[in-house]
N, C-alpha and C positions, 0 to 999 in steps of 0.2 A: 350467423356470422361466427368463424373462430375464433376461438377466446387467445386474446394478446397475454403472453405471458411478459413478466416482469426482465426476465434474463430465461437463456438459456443456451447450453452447452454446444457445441458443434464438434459434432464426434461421427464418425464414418465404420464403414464397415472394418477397417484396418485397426481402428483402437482396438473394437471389439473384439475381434482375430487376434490380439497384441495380448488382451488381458486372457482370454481362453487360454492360451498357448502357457501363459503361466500356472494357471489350471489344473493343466496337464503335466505339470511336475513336480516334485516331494519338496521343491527349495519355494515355499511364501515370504519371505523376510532374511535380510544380510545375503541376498544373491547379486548375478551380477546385471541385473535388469535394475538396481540403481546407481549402480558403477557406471554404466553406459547412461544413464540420465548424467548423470552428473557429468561426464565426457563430453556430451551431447551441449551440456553447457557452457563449460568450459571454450568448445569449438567457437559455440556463439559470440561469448563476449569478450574472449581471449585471458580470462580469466587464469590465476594458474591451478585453483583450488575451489570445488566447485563441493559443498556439502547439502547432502540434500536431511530433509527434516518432516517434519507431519504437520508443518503448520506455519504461514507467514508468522504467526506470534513467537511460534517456539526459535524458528530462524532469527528475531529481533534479539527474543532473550539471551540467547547463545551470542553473540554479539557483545551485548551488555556484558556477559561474564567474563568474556575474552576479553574486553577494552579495559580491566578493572573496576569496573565503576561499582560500588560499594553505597553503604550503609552515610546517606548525608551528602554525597556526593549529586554536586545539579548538572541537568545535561540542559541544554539550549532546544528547547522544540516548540512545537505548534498546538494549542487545543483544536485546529481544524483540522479532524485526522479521525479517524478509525479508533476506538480506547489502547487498540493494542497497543499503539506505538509510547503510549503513557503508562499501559500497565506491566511493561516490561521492566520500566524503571522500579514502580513501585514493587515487583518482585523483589527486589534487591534494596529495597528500602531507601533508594537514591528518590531523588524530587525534580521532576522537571519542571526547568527555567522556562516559563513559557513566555514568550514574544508574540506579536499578530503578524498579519501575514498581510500579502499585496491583497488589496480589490480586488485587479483584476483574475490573478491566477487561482487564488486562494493557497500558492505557497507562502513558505517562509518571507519574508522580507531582510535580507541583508542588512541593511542599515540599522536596523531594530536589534540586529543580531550584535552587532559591534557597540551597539550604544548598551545594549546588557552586558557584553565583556567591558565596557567601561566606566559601567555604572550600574553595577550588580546589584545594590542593598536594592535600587528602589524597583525592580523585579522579582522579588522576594515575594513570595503568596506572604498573606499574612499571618500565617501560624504552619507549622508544620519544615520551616528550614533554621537553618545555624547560619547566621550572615556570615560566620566565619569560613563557611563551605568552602569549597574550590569548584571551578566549573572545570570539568573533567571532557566534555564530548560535545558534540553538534549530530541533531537526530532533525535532520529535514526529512520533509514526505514531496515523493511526487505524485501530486495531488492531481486524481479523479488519470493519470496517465502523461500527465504535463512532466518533466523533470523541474527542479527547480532550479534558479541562479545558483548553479554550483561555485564558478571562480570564484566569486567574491565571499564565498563561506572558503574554499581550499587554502584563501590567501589570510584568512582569519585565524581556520585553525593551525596555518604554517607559525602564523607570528603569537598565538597563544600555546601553543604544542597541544592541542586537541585533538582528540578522535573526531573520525567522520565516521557514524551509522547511518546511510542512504536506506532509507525506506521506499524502494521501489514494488513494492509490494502490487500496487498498481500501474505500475508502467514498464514489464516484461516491452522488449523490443523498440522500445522508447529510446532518442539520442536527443543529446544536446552538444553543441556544435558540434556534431557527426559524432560526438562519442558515446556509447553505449550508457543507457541508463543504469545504475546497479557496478559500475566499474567507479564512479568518479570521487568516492570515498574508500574509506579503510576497509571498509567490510559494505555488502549490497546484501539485501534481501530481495526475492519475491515471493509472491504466493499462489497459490493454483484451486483457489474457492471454484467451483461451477461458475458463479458467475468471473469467473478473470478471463485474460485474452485467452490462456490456453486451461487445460483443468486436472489435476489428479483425485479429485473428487473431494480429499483433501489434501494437502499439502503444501511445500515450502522450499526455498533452496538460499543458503548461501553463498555467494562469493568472495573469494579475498584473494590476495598475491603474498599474505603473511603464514610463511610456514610452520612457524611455532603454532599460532591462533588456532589454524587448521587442523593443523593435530588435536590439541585441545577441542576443537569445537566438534570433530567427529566423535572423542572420547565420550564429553559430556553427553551427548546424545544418544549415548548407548552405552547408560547408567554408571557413566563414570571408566568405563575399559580402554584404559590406553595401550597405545602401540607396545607387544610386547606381553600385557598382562594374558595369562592363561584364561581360560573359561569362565570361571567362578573370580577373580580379583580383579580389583575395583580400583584402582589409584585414586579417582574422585568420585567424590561425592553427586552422581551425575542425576539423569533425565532418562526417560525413556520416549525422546524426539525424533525414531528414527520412523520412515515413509518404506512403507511395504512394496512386495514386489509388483504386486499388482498395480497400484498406482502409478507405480516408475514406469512399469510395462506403456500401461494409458498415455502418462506423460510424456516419454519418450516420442509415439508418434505424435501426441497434438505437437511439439514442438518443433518437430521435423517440415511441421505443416506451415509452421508459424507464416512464413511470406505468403500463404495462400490463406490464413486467418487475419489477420491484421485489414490486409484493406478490402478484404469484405467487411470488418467493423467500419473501415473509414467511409465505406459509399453508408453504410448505413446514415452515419452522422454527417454526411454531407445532403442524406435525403430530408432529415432535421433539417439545417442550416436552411437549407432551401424554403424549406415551406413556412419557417419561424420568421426568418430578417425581418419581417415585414408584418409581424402581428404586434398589435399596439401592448406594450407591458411585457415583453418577453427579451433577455435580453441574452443569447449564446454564448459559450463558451469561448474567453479571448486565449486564442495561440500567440507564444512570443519568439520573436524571431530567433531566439537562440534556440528554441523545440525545432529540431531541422528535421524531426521524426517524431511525431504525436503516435502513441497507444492510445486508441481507444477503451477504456475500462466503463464508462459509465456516460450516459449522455444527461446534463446535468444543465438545467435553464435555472435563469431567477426572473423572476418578476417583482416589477417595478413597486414599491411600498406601498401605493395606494390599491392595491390588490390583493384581499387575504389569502394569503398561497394556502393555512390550511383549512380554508372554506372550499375554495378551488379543488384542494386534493380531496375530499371529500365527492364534489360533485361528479369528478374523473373517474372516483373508484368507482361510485354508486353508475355511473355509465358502462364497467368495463372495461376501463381503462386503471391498471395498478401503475400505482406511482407513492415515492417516498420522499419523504424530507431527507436531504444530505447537505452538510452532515449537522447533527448535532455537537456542539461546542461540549470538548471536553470536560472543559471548567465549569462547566453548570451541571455534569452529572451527578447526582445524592453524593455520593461517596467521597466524589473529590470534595464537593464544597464541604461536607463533613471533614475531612481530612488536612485540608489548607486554605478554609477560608475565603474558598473566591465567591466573587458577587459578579452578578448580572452590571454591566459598563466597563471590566475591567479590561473588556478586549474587545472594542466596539466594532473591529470590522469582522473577526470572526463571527459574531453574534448579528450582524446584521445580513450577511454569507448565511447563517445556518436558517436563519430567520426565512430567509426570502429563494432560497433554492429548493429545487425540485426534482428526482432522478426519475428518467421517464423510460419507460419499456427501450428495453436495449440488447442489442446480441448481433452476431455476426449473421446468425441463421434468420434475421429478422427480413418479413416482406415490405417492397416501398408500399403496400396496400396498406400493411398495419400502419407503418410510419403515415400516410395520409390521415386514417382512421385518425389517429393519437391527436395530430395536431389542427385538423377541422374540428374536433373536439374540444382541442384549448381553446382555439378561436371561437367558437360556439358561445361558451362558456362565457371568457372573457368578454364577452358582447352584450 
C-alpha cells in the first residue's frame, strides 16, 4: 500500500518550466519574476502594494516595524497560532496581550478583545509587562484557513486608534463576507510553506494600501535600502527578507492556479467530513457563516476528552498513518512561560483546542483511497 504522506505540494510540469527558465538567466534575485509575483497579488486581492518577503514570519515582523510597535508596547493576540505570530512581537521586545479564542473556530473571540481594551491590568501575564503599557495593535490569525470576525475587531480598533496585523498566513484565497482574506486589516500576510494552499518552497507576501509602510517595508527587507539610496547605502537599519527569483518564478504559477487548487483541497475535506460526521468522539471543523470562502490549509478533527488524542496518535502513526497535534498553546511554550509567567488554566479553551485536536494527512493532491485509509483507521482505533 503507498505510504500517505502528511502534506504535499501540488505542482505541475509549468512550475517546473517557470523555475528552469529562471535558470537559464544571470538575474537569480531583485529580478522582475518578483515584481510580477507581487502584481500577480496585487490583481488578486486588489491590493494596492503587494511586497513580497522569504518568509510568513518575516512578512509578520515587517508589519510590526511599520505599525510602530516598540520595546513594551502590547498588541492584542491569540496563544492558538503558530509561535511566529508571537515571536514577531517578541523581536521587538513588545508583549503580546493574549485573549482566548471561540471553541468553535479557534479564532480570536471579539468580546474578549474589548474586555482587554477595557480592562487591560488583569490581561497582563504576570511578570514580563508595565501595566502602564499602551495597547498599540490587534494581531488576529485566521486559524487553520477560516478568517476571523473581522468587523467587530475593525470597529474596535477604529474606536481605540489601533493597528490591524491580519495574519492570513493560512487562509491565501479565503473571504469573509465576500471580502478577501489578508485585505480586512492595515497590513495582511501570507505564507507559502509546502505545506500552504499554494508554495514558494519558502516564502511570504505582504499586503497594504499604505504608501509610506510600503516603502518602508520593501526598504527593510533589503537591508535597510530605501528608494533613492545607491548600492552600498542603507537609510535603515534593515533585514535581508527578500524571496528569490526562483521562488516567485514557482509562485507566480502555483497562484495563477489558485481557483484550480483551492477546491481540489475543498473535495478533499469534504471526503473527511463525509466519512468522520458519524464516528463516535470525532468532532469536524465548524465553518461560520460569515467564511463565504473557506481555504483549506489543514484538515484538523478533535476528539471528545474521554479519548487520549495522544495515545490515539501514536497508534495512527505506528499504522501509517502521520498525524500531529495542532496546535500547541503558545503560553505553555518553555520560553514564554520563562519569560512572562504563564501557567497551564490561564486560557482554558485554547488549551483544551490544543489538548484534544489532531491534523490529519492533508493536500490537494491527496487520493479519496488515502482519505478512506486515514479515517477506517480512526474508526478502527476508536473502537
Amino acid at each position: 500500500m503507498p505510504k500517505i504522506t502528511m502534506s504535499s505540494p501540488d505542482l505541475t510540469d509549468a512550475e517546473r518550466q517557470a523555475v528552469a527558465d529562471v535558470m537559464n538567466t544571470p538575474m537569480l534575485s531583485m529580478g522582475h519574476y518578483v515584481k510580477d509575483f507581487e502584481q500577480a497579488f496585487c490583481d488578486l486581492t486588489g491590493a494596492k502594494h503587494a511586497i513580497a518577503v522569504n518568509s510568513g514570519t518575516a512578512g509578520l515582523h515587517l508589519c510590526v516595524r511599520a505599525a510602530g510597535i516598540g520595546a513594551g508596547d502590547l498588541v492584542i493576540t491569540t496563544p492558538f497560532s503558530f509561535v511566529a505570530s508571537s515571536n514577531v512581537l517578541l523581536f521587538e521586545n513588545a508583549v503580546p496581550l493574549y485573549v482566548d479564542v471561540d471553541p468553535k473556530t479557534g479564532n480570536i473571540d471579539p468580546a474578549q478583545v474589548r474586555d482587554a481594551l477595557e480592562n487591560t491590568a488583569k490581561y497582563l501575564p504576570r511578570k514580563g509587562a508595565n501595566p502602564d503599557s499602551k495597547i498599540k495593535a490587534l494581531l488576529p490569525i485566521d486559524v487553520f484557513g477560516q478568517p476571523a470576525d473581522m468587523d467587530p475587531l475593525i470597529e474596535l480598533a477604529e474606536e481605540y486608534n489601533l493597528a490591524i496585523i491580519e495574519d492570513s498566513c493560512e487562509a491565501l484565497g479565503a473571504e469573509y463576507k465576500g471580502r478577501p482574506a489578508g485585505m480586512l486589516g492595515d497590513y495582511g500576510v501570507f505564507a507559502f510553506y509546502p505545506n500552504k494552499q499554494i508554495t514558494t518552497g519558502e516564502g511570504g507576501l505582504i499586503v497594504t494600501d499604505n504608501d509610506e509602510h510600503a516603502d518602508y517595508m520593501r526598504a527593510m527587507r533589503n537591508q535597510g535600502r530605501a528608494p533613492g539610496d545607491t548600492w552600498l547605502q542603507h537609510t535603515h537599519l534593515g533585514y535581508n527578507y527578500r524571496l528569490d527569483e526562483m521562488s516567485s518564478a514557482l509562485g507566480a504559477v502555483q497562484l495563477s492556479r489558485l481557483d484550480e487548487i483551492l477546491p481540489k483541497r475543498e473535495q478533499v475535506s469534504k471526503w473527511y467530513e463525509e466519512r468522520l460526521a458519524n464516528v463516535p468522539g470525532v468532532e469536524t471543523l465548524h465553518i461560520e457563516e460569515n467564511t463565504t470562502r473557506m481555504s483549506w490549509f489543514v484538515y484538523v478533527v478533535r476528539f471528545a476528552p474521554e479519548i487520549d488524542r495522544d495515545a490515539l496518535a501514536q497508534k495512527l502513526i505506528a499504522n501509517g498513518i502521520p498525524v500531529r497535534p495542532y496546535f500547541a498553546p503558545i503560553h505553555l511554550q518553555p520560553y514564554m512561560i520563562e519569560r512572562f509567567g504563564f501557567q497551564r488554566g490561564d486560557y482554558p479553551i485554547t488549551e483544551d483546542l490544543g489538548d484534544r485536536s489532531l491534523a490529519l494527512p492533508f493536500s490537494g493532491v491527496m487520493k479519496e483511497s488515502e482519505v478512506e485509509q486515514v479515517c477506517q483507521t480512526i474508526e478502527k482505533l476508536i473502537k
